[in-house]
C-alpha positions in Angstrom: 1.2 -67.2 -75.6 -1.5 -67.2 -73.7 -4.5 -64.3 -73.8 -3.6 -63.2 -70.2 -0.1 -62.5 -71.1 0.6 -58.6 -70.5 -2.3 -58.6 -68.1 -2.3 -57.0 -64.1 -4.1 -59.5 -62.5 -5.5 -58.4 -58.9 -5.9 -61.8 -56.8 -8.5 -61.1 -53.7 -7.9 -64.4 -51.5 -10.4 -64.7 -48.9 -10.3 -67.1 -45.5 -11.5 -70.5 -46.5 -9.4 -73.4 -46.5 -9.1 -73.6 -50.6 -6.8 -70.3 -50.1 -4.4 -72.7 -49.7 -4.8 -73.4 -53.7 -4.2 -70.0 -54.2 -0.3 -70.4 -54.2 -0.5 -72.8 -57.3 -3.1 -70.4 -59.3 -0.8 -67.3 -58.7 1.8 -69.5 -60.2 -0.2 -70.3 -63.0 -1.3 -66.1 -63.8 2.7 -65.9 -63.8 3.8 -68.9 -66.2 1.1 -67.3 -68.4 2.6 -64.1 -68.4 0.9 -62.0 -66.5 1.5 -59.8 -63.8 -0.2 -60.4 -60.5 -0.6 -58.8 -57.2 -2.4 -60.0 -54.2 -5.1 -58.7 -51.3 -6.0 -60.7 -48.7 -8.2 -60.0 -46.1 -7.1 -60.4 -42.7 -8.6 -63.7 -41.6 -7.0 -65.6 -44.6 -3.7 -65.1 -42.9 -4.5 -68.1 -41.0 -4.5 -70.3 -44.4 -1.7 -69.2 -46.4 1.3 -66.7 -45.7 1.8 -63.5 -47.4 5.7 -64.6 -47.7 4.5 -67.2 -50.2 2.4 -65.2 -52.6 5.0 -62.2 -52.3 7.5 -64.6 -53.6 5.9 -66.3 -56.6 4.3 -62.5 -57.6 6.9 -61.1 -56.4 5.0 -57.9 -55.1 4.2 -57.2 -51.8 0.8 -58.5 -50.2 -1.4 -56.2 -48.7 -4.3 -57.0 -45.8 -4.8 -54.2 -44.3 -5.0 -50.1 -44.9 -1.7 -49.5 -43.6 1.5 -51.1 -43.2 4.2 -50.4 -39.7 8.0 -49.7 -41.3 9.7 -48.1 -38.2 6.8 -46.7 -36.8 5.5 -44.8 -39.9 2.4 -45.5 -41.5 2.2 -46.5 -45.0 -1.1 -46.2 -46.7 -2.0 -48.9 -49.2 -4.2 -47.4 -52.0 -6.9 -49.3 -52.8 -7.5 -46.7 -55.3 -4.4 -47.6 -57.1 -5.2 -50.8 -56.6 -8.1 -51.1 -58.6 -7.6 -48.8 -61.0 -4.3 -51.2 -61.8 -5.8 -54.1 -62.1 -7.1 -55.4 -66.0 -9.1 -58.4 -64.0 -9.8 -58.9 -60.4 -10.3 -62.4 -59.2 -11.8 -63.3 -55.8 -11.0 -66.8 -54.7 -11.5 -68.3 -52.6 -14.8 -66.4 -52.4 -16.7 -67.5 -48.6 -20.0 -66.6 -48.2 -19.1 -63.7 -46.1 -17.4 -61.9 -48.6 -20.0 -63.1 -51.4 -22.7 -60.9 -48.9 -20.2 -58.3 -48.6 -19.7 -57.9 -52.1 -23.6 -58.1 -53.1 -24.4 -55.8 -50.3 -21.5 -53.3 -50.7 -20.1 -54.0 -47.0 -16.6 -51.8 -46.8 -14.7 -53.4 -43.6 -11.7 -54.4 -44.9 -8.5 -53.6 -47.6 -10.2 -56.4 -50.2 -13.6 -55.1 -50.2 -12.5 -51.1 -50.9 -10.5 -52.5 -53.6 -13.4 -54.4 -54.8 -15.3 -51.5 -54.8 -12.8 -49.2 -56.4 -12.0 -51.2 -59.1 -13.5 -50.6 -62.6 -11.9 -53.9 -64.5 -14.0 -57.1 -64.9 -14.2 -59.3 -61.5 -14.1 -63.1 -61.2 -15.2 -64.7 -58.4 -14.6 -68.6 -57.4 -16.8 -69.3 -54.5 -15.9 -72.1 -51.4 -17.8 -73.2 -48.8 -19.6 -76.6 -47.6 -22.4 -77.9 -49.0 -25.1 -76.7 -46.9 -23.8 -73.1 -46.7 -23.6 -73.1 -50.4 -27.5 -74.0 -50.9 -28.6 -71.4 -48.4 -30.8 -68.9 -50.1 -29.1 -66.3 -48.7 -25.9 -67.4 -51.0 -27.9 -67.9 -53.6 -29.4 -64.6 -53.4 -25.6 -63.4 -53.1 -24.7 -65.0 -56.4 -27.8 -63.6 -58.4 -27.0 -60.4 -56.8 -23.0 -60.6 -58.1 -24.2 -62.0 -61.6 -26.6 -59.1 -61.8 -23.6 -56.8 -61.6 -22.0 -58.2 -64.4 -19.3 -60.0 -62.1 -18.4 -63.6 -63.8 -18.6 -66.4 -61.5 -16.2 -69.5 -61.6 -18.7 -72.5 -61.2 -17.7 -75.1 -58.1 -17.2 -78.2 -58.0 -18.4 -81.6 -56.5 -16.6 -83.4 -54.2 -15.2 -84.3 -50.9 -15.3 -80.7 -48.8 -13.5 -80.1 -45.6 -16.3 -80.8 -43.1 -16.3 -84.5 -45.0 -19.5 -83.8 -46.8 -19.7 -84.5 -50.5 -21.7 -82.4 -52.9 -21.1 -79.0 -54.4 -19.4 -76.3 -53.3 -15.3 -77.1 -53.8 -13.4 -74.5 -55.6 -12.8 -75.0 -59.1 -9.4 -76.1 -59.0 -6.2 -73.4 -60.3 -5.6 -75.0 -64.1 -9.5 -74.3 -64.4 -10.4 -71.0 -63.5 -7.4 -70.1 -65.4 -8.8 -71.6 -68.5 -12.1 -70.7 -67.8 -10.9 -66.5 -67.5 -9.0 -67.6 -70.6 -12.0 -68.5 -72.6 -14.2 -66.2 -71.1 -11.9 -63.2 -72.2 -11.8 -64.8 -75.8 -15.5 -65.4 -76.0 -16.1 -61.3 -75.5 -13.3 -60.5 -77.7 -14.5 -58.7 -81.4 -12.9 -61.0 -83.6 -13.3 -64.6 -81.9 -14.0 -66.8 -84.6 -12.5 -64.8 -87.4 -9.7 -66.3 -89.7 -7.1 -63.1 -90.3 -4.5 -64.1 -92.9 -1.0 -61.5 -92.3 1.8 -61.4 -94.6 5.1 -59.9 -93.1 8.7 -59.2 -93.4 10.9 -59.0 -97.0 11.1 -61.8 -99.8 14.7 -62.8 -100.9 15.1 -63.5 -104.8 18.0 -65.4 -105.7 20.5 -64.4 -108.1 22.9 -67.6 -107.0 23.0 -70.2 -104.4 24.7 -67.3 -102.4 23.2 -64.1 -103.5 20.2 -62.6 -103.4 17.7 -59.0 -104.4 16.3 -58.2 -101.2 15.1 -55.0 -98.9 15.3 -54.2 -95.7 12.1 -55.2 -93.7 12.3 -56.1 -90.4 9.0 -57.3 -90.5 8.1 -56.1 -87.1 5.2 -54.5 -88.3 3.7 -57.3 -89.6 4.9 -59.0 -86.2 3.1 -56.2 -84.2 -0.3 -56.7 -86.2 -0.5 -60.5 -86.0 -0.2 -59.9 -82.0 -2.8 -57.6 -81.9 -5.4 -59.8 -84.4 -4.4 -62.6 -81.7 -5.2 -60.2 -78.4 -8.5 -59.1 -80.2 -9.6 -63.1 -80.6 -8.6 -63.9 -84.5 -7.1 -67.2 -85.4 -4.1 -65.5 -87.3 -1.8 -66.9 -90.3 1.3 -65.0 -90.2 3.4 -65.9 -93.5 6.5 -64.0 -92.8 9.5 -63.7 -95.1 13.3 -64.4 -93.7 13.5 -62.0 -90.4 14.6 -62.3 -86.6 11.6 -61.6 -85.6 10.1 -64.0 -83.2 6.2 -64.7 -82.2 4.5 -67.2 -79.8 1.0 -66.9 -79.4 -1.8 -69.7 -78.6 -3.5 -68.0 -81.6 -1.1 -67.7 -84.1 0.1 -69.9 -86.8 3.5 -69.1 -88.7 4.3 -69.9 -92.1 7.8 -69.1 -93.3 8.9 -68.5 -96.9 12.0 -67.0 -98.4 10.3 -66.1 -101.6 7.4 -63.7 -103.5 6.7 -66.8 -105.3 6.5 -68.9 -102.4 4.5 -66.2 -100.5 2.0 -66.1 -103.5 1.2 -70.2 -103.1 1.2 -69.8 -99.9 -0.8 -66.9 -99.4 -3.7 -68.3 -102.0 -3.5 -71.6 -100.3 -5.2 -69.6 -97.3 -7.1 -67.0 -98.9 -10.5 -68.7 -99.7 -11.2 -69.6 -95.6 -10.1 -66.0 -94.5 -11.9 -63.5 -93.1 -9.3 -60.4 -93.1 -6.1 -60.7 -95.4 -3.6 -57.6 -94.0 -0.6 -57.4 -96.8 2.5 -55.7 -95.4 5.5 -57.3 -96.3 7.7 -55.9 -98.1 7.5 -58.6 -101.4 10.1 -57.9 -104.1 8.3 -56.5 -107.6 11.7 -58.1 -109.7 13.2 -60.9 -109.8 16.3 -62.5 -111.5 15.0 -64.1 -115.2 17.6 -66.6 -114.6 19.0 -67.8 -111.1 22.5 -69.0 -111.2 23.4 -72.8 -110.5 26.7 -72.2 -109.5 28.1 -69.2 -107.3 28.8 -66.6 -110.1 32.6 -65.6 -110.4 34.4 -62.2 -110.5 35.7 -62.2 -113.7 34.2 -58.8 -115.4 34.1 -54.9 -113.9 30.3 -54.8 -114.3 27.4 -57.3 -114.0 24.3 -56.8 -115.5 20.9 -59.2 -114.0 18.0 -59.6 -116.5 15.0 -58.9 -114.3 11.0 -59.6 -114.3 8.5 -59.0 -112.7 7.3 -60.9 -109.3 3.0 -62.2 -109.3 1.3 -59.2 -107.7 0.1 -61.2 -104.5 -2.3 -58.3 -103.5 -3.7 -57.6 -107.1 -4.3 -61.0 -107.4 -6.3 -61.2 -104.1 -8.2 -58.3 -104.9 -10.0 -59.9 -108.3 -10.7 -63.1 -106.6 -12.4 -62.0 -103.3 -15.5 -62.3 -101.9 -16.4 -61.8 -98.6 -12.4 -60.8 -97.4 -11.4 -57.8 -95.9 -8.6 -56.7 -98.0 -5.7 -54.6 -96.5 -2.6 -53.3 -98.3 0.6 -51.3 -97.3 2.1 -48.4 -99.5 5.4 -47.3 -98.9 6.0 -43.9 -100.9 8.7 -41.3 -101.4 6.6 -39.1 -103.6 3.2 -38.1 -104.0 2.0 -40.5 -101.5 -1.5 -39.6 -101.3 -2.1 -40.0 -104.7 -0.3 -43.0 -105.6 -1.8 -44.6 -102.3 -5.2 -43.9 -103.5 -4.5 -45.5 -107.0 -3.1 -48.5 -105.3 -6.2 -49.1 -103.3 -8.7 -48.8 -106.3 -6.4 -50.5 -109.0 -5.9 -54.1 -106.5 -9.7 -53.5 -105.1 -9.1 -53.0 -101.0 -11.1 -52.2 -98.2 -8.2 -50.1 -96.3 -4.6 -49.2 -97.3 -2.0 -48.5 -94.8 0.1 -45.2 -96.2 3.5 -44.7 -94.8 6.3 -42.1 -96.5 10.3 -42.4 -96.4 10.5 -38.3 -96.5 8.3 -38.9 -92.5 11.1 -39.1 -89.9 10.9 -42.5 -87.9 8.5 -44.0 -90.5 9.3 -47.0 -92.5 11.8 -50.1 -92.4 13.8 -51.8 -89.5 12.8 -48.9 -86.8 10.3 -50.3 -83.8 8.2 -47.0 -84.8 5.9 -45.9 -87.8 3.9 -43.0 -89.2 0.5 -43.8 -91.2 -2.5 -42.9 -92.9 -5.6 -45.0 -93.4 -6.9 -44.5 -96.8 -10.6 -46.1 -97.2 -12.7 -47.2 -100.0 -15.0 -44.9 -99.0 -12.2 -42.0 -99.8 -11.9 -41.5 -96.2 -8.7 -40.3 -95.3 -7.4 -40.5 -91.7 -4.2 -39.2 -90.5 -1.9 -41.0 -87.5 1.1 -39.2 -85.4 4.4 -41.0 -85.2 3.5 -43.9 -82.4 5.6 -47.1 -81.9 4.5 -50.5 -84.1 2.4 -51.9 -81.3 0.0 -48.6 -81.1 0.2 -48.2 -84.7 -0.9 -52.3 -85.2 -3.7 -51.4 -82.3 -5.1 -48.3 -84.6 -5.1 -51.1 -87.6 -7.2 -53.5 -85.7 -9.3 -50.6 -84.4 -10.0 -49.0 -87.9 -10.9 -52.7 -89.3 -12.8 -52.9 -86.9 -14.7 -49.8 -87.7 -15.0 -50.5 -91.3 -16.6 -54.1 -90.5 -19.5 -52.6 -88.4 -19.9 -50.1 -90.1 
C-alpha cells in the first residue's frame, strides 16, 4: 500500500500543453488509493476536458466560482476546497500561475483555493526552455521554495516549441514517487525498524485440536498500519487470524505458535528499534501433543499443561537500545497488576486494557486503554475505535522517544 493511500489529493491543472499528462497522474493518485479532486483554471479547458478527470476521480471538476444548473448559481467553495485537501499539487505549473502564486494574484477558482488551503503544496512546473531561465521564473521558484511549497524538478528534453533543454514536466510515475518519498522523508519514524507482534497462538493438543483465545488481532493490525503511515519499516508477526494487511512498509510473518512467535520474534529483535507486544500468546501449553486424533472413549479428559517461554520477559533482559512495549489484559486490579507487569519484564510503555470496560478487549473493532510509563506516568484513553487507539500508541511512543 502505498503512503498516499487514504489521502485527499487536490490536483490544480493549469494551461500548458503537459495538462494533457494530467489524465494519467490522476490515474496514478487513484490506483494508489487516494482520493483526488481536481481545479482547473479556465484556460486549461483548451488542453484536456473536465469529462475525463471527472471520470477517473470520479468528482466533479471545478473552473470557475460558480456553476449554471437551470439557471441557479452554485458556488464552489474554495474554502472547502482547501481545507479538504491533505496535499495540493499544481501541475502543470506555467509561468503565469508560478507569478501568481509567488505574488499572491487571486483571478481565478485555482488561485483562491491555492491561497485557502493550509495542506502542503507541490508544484510541477512546464514551459519552454527560454521562459524557464527567465529571471523572473527563477525569482518565482525562490519565491514558492521560500514558502515552504515543494517543487517537482523538470526535465530535459524535446518541448513543444521543438527546443531541447529543460523545462518538460516530470512525467506522472515521477512526481508520484517523488510526493511518495518526499512524504516519507518528513515522516518521525523514517528509518526506524518497529518489530509488532499480533493476533492469538494456537497450542496443539492433537493434529485437530487446539488451546487457543479469541484475538482477532486487529489491534495489532491497526498499530502496524499506523508505524507504516508514520515512516517505520514494520515486522508484523501475527498469529492465525483473518486479518489482512498490504502496505509498501510492512513485512508479515505468520506463526501458529508461542513457540514459534518466540524464534521468530528474537530472530528480529537485535536490529529493532521499537518492539510493540500485543498478541494475545498462550501462557500454557499441552506437555504432550497427541500424534493421532484423540478418541472419545472416557466422560472426562484431563491435559497436563506447562508453561509457554515468556516472549516479552525475555525481550526485556536482553535489550539495549529497544523501545519495549507490552499489552495487559486485566479483569481485576488492573492498575496494579499492569504496573507490576511493566517493572517485572523491564518496558518503556504498557498498554492497559480491562474486560469489566464495555467495548474493550477481544474481536470488537474498538478498545479502551491506559498508558502506563516507566516513569509512573499514568494516562487515561476514552473508548475510541482501534485505528485512533493504534494513533495514540504511535503518538505516546513518540513522546517518550523525544522526550
Amino acid at each position: 500500500m502505498s503512503i498516499l493511500s487514504g489521502k485527499n489529493i487536490l490536483l490544480g491543472i493549469t494551461a500548458g500543453i503537459a495538462a494533457y499528462k494530467t489524465a494519467n497522474l490522476v490515474r496514478l493518485f487513484i490506483k494508489a488509493g487516494a482520493d483526488v479532486k481536481v481545479v482547473m483554471t479556465p484556460a486549461s479547458l483548451d488542453f484536456i476536458t473536465p469529462l475525463t478527470l471527472s471520470t477517473l476521480s470520479k468528482h466533479p471538476v471545478h473552473s470557475s466560482f460558480t456553476n449554471e444548473d437551470d439557471n441557479n448559481a452554485v458556488w464552489n467553495n474554495h474554502v472547502e476546497l482547501g481545507l479538504w485537501a491533505d496535499l495540493f499539487l499544481i501541475a502543470p505549473s506555467t509561468a503565469n500561475t508560478l507569478s501568481k502564486m509567488a505574488n499572491g494574484i487571486c483571478d481565478n477558482l485555482l488561485m483562491a483555493t491555492y491561497l485557502s488551503a493550509k495542506c502542503p503544496v507541490y508544484f510541477a512546473p512546464a514551459m519552454d526552455l527560454d521562459m524557464y531561465k527567465h529571471a523572473t521564473t527563477r525569482r518565482s521558484l525562490d519565491v514558492l521554495r521560500s514558502f515552504g511549497n515543494v517543487m517537482i524538478p523538470v526535465t530535459s528534453g524535446e518541448l513543444a516549441s521543438g527546443l531541447v533543454g529543460e523545462g518538460r514536466m516530470a512525467e506522472p510515475e515521477d512526481i508520484v514517487a517523488f510526493i511518495e518519498n518526499d512524504i516519507l522523508d518528513k515522516l518521525p519514524l523514517k528509518g526506524k525498524k518497529i518489530l509488532i507482534t499480533a493476533g492469538p497462538t494456537y497450542e496443539a493438543i492433537d493434529p485437530v485440536r487446539f488451546i487457543g483465545n479469541h484475538s482477532s488481532g486487529k489491534m495489532g493490525f491497526e498499530i502496524a498500519n499506523a508505524a507504516a503511515n508514520l515512516g517505520a519499516e514494520v515486522i508484523l508477526i501475527t498469529g492465525p487470524t483473518y486479518q489482512t494487511i498490504k502496505h509498501s512498509l510492512i513485512h508479515v510473518e505468520n506463526v501458529t505458535s508461542a513457540s514459534q512467535m518466540y524464534d521468530e520474534v528474537h530472530a528480529y529483535f537485535e536490529n529493532i528499534d521499537i518492539a510493540i507486544l500485543s498478541a494475545a500468546v498462550a501462557d500454557y501449553k499441552p506437555k504432550y501433543v497427541a500424534n493421532q486424533k484423540i478418541k472419545k472413549k472416557e466422560s472426562t479428559f484431563t491435559i497436563e499443561l506447562e508453561k509457554t517461554q515468556d516472549i516479552l520477559a525475555s525481550l526485556g533482559r536482553i535489550k539495549s537500545n529497544q523501545f519495549l512495549v507490552g499489552f495487559a489484559l486485566e479483569t481485576n486490579n488492573e492498575l496494579e497488576h499492569a504496573k507490576g507487569k511493566l517493572n517485572a519484564k523491564n518496558l518503556n510503555l504498557i498498554v492497559l486494557n480491562s474486560l469489566n470496560d464495555k467495548g474493550a478487549g477481544f474481536g470488537g473493532s474498538t478498545n479502551k486503554v491506559t498508558f502506563i510509563t516507566d516513569a509512573d506516568a499514568v494516562i487515561e484513553h476514552q473508548l475510541k475505535s482501534k485505528t485512533e487507539v493504534a494513533q495514540d500508541l504511535m503518538n505516546q511512543i513518540l513522546k517518550q522517544l523525544h522526550a
